[in-house]
DSSP file (Angstrom, degrees, kcal/mol; ACC not computed):
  #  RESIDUE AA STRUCTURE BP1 BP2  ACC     N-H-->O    O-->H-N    N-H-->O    O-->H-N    TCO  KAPPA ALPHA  PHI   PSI    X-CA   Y-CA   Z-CA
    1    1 A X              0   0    0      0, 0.0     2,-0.7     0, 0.0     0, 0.0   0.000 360.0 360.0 360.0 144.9  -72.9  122.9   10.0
    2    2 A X        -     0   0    0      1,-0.0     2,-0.4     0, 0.0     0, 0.0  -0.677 360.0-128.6 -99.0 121.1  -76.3  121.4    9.6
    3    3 A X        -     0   0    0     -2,-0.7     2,-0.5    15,-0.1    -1,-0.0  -0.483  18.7-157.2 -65.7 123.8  -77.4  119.8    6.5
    4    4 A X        -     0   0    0     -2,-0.4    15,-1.9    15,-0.1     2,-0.3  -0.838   9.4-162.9 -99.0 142.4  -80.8  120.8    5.0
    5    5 A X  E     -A   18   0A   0     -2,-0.5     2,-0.3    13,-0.3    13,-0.2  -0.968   9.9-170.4-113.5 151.3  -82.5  118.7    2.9
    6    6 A X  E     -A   17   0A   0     11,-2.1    11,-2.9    -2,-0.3     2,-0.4  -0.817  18.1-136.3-102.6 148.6  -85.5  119.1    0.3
    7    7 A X  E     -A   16   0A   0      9,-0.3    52,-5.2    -2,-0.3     9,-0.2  -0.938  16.5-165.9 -90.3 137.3  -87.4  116.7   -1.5
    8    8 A X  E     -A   15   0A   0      7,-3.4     7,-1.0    -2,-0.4     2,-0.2  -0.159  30.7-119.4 -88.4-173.8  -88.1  117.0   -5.0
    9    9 A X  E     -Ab  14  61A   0     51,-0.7    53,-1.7     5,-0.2     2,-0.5  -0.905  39.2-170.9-118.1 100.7  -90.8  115.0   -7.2
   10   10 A X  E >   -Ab  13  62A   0      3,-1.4     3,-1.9     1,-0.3    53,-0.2  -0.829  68.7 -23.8 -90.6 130.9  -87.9  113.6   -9.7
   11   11 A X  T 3  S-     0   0    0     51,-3.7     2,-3.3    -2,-0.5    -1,-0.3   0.641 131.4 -47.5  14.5  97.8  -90.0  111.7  -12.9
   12   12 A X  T 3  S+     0   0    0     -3,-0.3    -1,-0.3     1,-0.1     2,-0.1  -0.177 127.2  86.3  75.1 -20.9  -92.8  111.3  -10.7
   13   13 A X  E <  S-A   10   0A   0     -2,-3.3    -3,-1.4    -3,-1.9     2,-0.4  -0.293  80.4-108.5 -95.1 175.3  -91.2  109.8   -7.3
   14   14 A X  E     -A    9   0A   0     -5,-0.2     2,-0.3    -2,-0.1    -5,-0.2  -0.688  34.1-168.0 -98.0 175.3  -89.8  112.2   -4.6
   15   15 A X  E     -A    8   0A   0     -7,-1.0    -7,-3.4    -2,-0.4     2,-0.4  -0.941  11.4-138.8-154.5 128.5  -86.5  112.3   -4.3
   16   16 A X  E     +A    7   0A   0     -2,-0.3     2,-0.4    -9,-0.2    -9,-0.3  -0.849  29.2 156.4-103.9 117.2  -84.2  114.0   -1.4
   17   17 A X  E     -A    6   0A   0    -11,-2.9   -11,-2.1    -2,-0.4     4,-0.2  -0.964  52.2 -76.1-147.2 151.5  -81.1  115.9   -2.1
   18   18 A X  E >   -A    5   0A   0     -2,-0.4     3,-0.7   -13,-0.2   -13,-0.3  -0.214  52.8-107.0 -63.7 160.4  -79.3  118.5    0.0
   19   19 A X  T 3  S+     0   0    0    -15,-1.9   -15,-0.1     1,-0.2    38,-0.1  -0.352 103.4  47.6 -98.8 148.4  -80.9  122.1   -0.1
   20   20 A X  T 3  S+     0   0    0     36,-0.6    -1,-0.2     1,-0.4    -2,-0.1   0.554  85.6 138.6  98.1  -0.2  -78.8  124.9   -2.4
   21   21 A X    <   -     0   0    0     -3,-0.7    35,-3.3    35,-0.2    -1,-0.4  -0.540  37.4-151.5 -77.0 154.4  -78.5  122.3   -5.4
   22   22 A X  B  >  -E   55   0B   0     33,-0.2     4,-2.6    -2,-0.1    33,-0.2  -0.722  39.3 -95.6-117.3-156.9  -78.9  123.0   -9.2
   23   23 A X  H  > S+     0   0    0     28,-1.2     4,-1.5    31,-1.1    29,-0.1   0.856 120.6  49.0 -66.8 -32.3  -79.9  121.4  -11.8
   24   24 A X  H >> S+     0   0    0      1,-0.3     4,-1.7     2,-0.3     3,-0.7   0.979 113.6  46.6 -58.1 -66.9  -76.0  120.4  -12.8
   25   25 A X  H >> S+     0   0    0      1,-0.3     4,-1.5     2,-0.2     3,-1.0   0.854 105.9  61.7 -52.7 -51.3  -75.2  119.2   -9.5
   26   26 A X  H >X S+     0   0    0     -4,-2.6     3,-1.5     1,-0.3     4,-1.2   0.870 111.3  38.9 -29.5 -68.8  -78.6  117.3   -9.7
   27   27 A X  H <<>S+     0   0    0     -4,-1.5     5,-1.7    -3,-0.7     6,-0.5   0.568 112.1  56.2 -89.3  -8.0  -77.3  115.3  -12.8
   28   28 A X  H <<5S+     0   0    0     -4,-1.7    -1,-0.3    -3,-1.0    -2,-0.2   0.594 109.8  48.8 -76.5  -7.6  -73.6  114.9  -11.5
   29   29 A X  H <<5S+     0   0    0     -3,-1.5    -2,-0.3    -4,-1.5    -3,-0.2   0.738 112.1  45.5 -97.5 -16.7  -75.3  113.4   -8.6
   30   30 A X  T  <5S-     0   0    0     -4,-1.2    -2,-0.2    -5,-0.3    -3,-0.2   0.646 112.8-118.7 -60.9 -26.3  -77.4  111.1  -11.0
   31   31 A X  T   5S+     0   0    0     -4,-0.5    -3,-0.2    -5,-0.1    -4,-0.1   0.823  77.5 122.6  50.3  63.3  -74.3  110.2  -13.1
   32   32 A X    > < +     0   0    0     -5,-1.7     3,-1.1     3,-0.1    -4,-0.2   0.172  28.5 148.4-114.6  -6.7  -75.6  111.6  -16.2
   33   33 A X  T 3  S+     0   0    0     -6,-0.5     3,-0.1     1,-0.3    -5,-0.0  -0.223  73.0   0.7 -22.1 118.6  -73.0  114.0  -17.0
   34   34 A X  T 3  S+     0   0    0      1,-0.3     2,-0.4     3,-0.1    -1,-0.3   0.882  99.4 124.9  36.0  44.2  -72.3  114.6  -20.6
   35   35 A X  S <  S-     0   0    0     -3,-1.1     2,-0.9     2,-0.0    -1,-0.3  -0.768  77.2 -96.3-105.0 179.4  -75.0  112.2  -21.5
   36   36 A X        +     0   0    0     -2,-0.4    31,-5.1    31,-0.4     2,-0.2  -0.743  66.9 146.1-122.0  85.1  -77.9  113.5  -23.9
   37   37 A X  B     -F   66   0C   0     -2,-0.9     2,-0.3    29,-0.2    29,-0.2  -0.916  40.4-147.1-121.0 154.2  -80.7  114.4  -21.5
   38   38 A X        -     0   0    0     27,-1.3    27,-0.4    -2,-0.2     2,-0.3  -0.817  15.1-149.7-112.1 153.7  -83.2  117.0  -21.6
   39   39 A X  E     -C   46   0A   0      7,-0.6     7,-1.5    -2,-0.3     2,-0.2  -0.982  12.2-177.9-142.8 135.0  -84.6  118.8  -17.9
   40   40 A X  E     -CD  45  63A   0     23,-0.9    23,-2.6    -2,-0.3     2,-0.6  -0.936   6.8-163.7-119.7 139.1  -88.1  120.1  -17.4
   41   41 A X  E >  S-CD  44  62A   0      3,-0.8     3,-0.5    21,-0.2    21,-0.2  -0.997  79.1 -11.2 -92.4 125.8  -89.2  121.9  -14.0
   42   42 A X  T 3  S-     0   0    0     19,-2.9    -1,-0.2    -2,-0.6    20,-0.1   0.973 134.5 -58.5  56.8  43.3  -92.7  122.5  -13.0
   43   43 A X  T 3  S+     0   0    0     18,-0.5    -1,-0.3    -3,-0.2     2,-0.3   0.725 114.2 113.3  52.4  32.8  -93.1  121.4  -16.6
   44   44 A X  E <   -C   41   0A   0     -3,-0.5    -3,-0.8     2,-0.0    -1,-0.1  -0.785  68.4-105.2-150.7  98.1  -91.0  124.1  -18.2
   45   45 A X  E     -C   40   0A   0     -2,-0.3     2,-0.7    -5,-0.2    -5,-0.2   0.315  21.2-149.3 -19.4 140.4  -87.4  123.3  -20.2
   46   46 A X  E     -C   39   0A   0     -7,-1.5    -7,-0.6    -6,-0.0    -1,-0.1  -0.987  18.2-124.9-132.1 100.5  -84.6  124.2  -18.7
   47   47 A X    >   -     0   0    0     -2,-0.7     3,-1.2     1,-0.1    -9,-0.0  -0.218  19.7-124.9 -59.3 130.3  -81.8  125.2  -21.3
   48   48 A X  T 3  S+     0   0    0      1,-0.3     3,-0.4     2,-0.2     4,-0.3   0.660 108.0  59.8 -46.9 -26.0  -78.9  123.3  -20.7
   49   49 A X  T 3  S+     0   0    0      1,-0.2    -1,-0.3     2,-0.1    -2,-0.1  -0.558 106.4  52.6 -94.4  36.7  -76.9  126.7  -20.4
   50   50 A X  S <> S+     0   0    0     -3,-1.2     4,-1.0    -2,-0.2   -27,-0.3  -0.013  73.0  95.4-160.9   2.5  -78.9  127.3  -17.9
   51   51 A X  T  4 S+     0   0    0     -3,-0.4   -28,-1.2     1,-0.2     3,-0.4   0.954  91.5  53.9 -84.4 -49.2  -78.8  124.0  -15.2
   52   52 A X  T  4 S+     0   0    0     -4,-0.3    -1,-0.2     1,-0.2     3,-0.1   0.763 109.0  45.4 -70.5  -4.7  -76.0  125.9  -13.0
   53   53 A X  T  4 S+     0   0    0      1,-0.1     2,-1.4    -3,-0.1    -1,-0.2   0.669  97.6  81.9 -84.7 -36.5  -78.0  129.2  -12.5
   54   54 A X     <  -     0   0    0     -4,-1.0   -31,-1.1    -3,-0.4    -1,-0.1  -0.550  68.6-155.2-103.7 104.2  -81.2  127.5  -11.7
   55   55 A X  B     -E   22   0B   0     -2,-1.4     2,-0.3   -33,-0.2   -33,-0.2   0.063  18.2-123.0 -51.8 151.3  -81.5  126.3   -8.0
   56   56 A X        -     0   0    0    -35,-3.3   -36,-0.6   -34,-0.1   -35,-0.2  -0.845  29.1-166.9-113.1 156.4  -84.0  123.4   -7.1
   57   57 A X    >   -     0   0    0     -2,-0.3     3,-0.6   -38,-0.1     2,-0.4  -0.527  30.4 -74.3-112.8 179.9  -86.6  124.3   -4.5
   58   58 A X  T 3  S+     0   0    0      1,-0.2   -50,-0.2    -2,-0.2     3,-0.1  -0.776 113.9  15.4 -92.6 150.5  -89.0  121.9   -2.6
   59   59 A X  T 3  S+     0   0    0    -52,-5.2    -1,-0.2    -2,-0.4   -51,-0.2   0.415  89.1 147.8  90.8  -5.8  -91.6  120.4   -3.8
   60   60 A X    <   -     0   0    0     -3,-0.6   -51,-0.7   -53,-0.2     2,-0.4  -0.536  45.8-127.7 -70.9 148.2  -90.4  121.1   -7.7
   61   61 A X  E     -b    9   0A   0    -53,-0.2   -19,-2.9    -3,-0.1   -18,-0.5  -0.945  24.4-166.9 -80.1 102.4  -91.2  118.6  -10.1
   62   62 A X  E     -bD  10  41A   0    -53,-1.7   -51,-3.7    -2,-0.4     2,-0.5  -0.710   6.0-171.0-117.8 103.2  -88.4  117.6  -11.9
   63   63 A X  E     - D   0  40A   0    -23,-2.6   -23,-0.9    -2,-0.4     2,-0.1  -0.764   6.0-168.2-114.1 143.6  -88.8  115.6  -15.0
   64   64 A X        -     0   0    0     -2,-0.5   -25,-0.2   -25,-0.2    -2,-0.0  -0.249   3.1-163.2-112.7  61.7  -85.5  113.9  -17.0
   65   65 A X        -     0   0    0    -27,-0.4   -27,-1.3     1,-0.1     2,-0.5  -0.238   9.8-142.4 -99.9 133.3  -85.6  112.5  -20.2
   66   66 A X  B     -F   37   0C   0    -29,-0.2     2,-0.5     2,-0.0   -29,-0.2  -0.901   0.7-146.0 -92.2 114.5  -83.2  110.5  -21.4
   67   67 A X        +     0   0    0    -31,-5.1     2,-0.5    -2,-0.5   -31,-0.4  -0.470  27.8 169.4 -73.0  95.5  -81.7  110.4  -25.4
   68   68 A X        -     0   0    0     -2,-0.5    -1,-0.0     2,-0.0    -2,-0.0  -0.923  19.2-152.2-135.0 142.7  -80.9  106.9  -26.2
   69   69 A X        +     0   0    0     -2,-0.5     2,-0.1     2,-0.0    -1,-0.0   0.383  27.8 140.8 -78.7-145.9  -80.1  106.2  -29.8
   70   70 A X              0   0    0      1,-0.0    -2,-0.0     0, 0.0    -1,-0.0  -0.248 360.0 360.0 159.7-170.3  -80.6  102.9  -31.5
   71   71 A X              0   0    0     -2,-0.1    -2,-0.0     0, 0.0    -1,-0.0   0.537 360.0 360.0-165.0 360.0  -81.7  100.8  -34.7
């Protein structure tokens, strides 16, 4: 079977990842899993209850922010 791939613009660089991903699979392939990140596409929040329903296209922009705590 033949792999397709897309490129994204992940936080501002492109980025290439196999076609049919979402957002979940995006951040298990980041290794960010259960960490405390927020995901915007095409500038627009992406509920966390929401990451495995929503497919990445080409060409999305794909923003990540990361929660890190300190003092």
């Amino acid at each position: 079977m033949l792999n397709i791939e897309i490129t994204i613009a992940l936080n501002g660089a492109n980025h290439s990842l196999d076609a049919h991903k979402n957002v979940e699979e995006l951040i298990d392939n980041l290794s960010l899993s259960g960490k405390a990140v927020a995901v915007a596409i095409n500038r627009e929040i992406v509920p966390r209850n929401l990451w495995q329903q929503r497919q990445l296209q080409s060409a999305d922009q794909v923003d990540i922010v990361r929660a890190i705590g300190g003092g």
